[in-house]
PLY file of the C-alpha trace (Angstrom):
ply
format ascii 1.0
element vertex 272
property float x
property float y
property float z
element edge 271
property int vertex1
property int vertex2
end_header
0.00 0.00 0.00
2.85 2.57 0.96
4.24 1.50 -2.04
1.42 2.11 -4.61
0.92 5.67 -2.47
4.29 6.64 -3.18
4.50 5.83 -6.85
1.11 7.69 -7.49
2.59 10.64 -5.29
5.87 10.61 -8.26
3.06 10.12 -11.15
1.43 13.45 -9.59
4.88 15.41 -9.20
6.39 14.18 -12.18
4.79 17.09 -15.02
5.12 19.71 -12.39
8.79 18.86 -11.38
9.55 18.71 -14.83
7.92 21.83 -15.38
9.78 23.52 -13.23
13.32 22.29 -14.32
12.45 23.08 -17.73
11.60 26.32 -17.40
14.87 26.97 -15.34
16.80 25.39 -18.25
14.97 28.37 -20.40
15.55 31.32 -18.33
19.01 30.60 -17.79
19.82 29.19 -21.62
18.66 31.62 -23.67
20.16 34.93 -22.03
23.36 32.88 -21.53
23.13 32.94 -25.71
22.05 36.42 -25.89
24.92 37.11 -23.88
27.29 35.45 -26.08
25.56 37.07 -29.14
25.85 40.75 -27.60
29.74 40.40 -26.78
30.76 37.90 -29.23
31.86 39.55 -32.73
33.60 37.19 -34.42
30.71 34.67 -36.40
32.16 31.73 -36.58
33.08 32.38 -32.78
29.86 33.14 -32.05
28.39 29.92 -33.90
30.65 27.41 -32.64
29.77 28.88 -28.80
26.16 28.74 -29.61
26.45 24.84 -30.89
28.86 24.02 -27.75
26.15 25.74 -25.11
23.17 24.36 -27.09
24.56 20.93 -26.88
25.48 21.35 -23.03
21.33 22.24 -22.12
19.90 19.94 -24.38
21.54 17.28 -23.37
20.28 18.65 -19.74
16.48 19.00 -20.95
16.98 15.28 -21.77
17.49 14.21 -18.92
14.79 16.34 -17.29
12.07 14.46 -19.52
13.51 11.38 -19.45
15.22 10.66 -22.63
17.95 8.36 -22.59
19.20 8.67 -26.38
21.20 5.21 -27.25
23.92 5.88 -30.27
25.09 3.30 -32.30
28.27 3.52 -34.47
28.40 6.91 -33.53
32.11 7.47 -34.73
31.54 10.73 -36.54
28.71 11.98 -34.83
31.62 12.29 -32.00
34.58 13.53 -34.56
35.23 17.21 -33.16
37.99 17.35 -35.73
35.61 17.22 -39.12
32.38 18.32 -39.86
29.51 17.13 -41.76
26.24 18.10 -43.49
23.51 15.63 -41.10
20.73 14.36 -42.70
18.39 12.34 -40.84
14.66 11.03 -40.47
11.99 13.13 -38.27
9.66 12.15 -36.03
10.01 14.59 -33.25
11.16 17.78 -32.11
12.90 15.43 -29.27
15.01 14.07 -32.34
16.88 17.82 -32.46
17.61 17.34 -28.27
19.15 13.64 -29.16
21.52 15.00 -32.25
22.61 18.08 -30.54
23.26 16.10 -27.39
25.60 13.82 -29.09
27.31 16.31 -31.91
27.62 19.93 -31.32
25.63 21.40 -34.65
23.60 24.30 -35.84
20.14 23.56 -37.19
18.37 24.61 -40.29
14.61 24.96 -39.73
11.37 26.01 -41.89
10.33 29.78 -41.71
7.39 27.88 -40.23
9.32 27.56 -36.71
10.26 30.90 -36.34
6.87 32.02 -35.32
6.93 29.22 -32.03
7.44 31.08 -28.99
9.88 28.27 -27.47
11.37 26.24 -30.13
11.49 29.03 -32.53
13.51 30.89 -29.97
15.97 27.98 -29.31
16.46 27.40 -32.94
17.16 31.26 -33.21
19.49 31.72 -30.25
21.18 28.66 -31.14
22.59 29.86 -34.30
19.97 28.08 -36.15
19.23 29.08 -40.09
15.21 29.30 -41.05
14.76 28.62 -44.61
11.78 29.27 -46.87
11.56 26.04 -48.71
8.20 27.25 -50.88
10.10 29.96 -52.10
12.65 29.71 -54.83
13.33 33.65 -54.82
15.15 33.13 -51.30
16.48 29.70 -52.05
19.70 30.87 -53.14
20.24 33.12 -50.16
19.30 29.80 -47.63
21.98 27.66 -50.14
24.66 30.59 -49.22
24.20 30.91 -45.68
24.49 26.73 -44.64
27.68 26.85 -47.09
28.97 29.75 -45.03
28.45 27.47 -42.33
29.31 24.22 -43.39
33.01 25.87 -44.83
33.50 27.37 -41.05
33.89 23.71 -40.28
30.43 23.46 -38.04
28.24 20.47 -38.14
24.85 21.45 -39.90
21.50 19.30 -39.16
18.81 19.31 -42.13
15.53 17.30 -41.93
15.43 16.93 -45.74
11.61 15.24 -44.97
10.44 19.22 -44.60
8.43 17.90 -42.14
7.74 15.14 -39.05
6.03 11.88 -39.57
3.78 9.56 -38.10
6.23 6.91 -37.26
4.99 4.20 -40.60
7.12 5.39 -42.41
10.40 7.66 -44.14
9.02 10.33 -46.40
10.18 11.39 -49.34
13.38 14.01 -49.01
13.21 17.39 -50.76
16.85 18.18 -53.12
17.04 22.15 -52.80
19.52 22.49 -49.83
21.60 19.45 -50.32
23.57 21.95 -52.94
25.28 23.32 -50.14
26.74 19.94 -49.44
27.56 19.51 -53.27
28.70 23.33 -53.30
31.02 22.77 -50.73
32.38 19.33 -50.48
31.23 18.94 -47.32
30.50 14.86 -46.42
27.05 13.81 -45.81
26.18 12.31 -42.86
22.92 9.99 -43.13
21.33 9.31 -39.53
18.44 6.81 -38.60
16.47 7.93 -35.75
13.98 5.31 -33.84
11.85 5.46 -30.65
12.00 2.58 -29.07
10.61 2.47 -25.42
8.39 4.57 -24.07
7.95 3.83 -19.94
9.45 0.77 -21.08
7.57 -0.42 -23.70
7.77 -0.89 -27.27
7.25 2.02 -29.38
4.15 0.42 -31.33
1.21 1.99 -33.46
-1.18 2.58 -29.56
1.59 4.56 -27.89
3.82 6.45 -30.97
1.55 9.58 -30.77
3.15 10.13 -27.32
6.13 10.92 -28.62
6.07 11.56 -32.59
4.93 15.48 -33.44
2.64 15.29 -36.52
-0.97 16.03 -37.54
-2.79 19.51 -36.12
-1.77 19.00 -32.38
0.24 22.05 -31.40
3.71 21.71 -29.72
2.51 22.91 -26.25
-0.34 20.44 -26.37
2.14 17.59 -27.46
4.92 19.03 -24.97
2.68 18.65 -22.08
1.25 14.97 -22.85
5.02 14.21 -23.13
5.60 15.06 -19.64
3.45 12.81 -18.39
5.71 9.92 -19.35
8.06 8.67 -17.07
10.83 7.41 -19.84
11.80 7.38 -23.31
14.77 5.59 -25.30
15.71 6.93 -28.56
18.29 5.51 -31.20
20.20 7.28 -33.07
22.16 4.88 -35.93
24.57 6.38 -37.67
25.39 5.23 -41.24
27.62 4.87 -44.15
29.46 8.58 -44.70
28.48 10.06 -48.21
31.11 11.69 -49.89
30.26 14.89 -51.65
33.12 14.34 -53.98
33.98 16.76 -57.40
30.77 16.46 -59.91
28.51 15.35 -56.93
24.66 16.82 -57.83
22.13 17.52 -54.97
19.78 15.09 -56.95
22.58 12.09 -56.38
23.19 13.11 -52.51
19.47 13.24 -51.80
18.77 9.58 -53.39
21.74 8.08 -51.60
20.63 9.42 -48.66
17.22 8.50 -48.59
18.25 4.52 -49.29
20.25 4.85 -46.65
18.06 5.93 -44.34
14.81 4.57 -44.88
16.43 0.87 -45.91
17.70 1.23 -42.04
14.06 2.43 -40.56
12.76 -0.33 -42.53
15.08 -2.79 -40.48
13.18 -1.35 -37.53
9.75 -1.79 -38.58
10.57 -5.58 -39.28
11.99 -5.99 -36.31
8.61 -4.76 -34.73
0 1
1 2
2 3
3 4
4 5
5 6
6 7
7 8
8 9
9 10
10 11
11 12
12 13
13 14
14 15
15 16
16 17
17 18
18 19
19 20
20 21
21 22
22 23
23 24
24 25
25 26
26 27
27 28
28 29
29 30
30 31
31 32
32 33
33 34
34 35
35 36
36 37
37 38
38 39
39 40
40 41
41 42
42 43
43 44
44 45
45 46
46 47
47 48
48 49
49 50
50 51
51 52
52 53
53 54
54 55
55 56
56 57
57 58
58 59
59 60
60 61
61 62
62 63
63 64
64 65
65 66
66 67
67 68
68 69
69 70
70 71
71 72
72 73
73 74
74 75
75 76
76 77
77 78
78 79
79 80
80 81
81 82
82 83
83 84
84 85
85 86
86 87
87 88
88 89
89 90
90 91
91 92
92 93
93 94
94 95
95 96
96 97
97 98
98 99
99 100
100 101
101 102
102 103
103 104
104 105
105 106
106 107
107 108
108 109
109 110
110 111
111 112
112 113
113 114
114 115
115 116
116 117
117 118
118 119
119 120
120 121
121 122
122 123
123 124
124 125
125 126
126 127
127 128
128 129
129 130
130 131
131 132
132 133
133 134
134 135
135 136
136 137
137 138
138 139
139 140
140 141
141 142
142 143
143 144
144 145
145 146
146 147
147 148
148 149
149 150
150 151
151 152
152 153
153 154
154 155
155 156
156 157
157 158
158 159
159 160
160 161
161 162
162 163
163 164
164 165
165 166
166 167
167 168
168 169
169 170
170 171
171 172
172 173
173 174
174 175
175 176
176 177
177 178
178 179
179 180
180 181
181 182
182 183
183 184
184 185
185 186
186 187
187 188
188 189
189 190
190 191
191 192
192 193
193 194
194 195
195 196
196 197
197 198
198 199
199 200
200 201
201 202
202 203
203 204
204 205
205 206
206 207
207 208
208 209
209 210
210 211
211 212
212 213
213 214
214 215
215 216
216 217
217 218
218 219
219 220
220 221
221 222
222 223
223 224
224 225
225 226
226 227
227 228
228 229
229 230
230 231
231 232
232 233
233 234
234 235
235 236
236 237
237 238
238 239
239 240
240 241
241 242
242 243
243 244
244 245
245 246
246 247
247 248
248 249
249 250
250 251
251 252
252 253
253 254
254 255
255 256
256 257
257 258
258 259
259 260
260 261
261 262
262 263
263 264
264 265
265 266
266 267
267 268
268 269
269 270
270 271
């Protein structure tokens, strides 16, 4: 009885506990970046501070809900000496905590994001790039900023899916900013990202809306359900390096990439 009385007492505390720590996380991580962006003059500086700090508190904020992000072959997600253009799967806004908690990296997001109070503000303080991807007028000007980037030697994480999924399935990638790999030689990095446990079970078709973002739900309605749960164990797989060698086209690097990735999601689904 004392036992069942205590674990409903930690089911009760958990969301505003968590609450609580996360909003610390917030009020201390975003002036500490605003800081660094008022004093800081230098960009590439200023970028490589705002990927080394971002990494720091997100790997922080995953712990606070619970995340426990499991890497596999993670070789070059590690490598400090070489960067890479990331491409990878999405399911989640949780799959941006995972990468940045294991490689140091500054995001490129849809305009769309901008416009969210919280994440928009991360992605913005964090040295983040938004990108218009419905307009070609502004397409070149995206292209030219992640080469900037990519050729100051920072890691760069796209979600060439333009969007999150349900979970059944890796959708189709859009081309336009994989130029800036070709442009710049820059290796491609292809990433697999699964949930597998949530509260220790199986990530299945009844419990995958806990964690994967999609549909009309907004992110605070989302972000709240996903306090509620008590743990969550996400994979990230890193695979075979693609080489953005002379002659490379954007058209090549996105279809590599996508076999890459979605032949190693498939392995999941088979495996259940």
């Amino acid at each position: 009885m004392k036992s069942d009385a205590l674990q409903n007492t930690m089911t009760l505390l958990r969301k505003p506990l968590k609450i609580a720590a996360f909003l610390v996380l917030v009020i201390t991580f975003l002036p500490v970046l605003f800081l660094v962006d008022l004093f800081i003059f230098k960009k590439r500086t200023k970028l490589y501070l705002f990927s080394r700090i971002s990494s720091f508190y997100l790997r922080v904020a995953l712990a606070v809900l619970g995340v426990r992000v499991r890497v596999k072959n993670a070789s070059r997600l590690k490598d400090r000496k070489k960067n890479y253009f990331i491409i990878s799967n999405h399911l989640s806004y949780i799959d941006i905590f995972a990468i940045y908690s294991v490689s140091p990296s500054l995001f490129v997001a849809n305009s769309e994001l901008e416009e969210s109070f919280l994440l928009g503000s991360i992605v913005r303080y964090s040295g983040g790039v938004f990108v218009e991807r419905r307009s070609r007028a502004k397409l070149l000007t995206d292209i030219t900023n992640i080469t900037n980037i990519l050729n100051m030697g920072i890691n760069v994480v796209i979600f060439p899916e333009g969007t999150t999924s349900n979970g059944e399935r890796v959708m189709p990638f859009k081309t336009s900013f994989l130029g800036a790999a070709a442009e710049t030689g820059a290796d491609v990095l292809p990433i697999c990202i699964r949930y597998r446990e949530i509260n220790g079970r199986s990530v299945d078709k009844e419990n995958g809306h806990l964690v994967y973002f999609y549909e009309n739900i907004t992110f605070f309605e989302h972000f709240f359900r996903l306090l509620n749960l008590r743990s969550i164990t996400v994979e990230l797989r890193e695979l075979e390096v693609i080489e953005s060698r002379s002659g490379v086209t954007r058209k090549e690097l996105t279809e590599q990439a996508f076999s890459r990735i979605s032949d190693a999601y498939n392995e999941k689904c088979e495996d259940g």
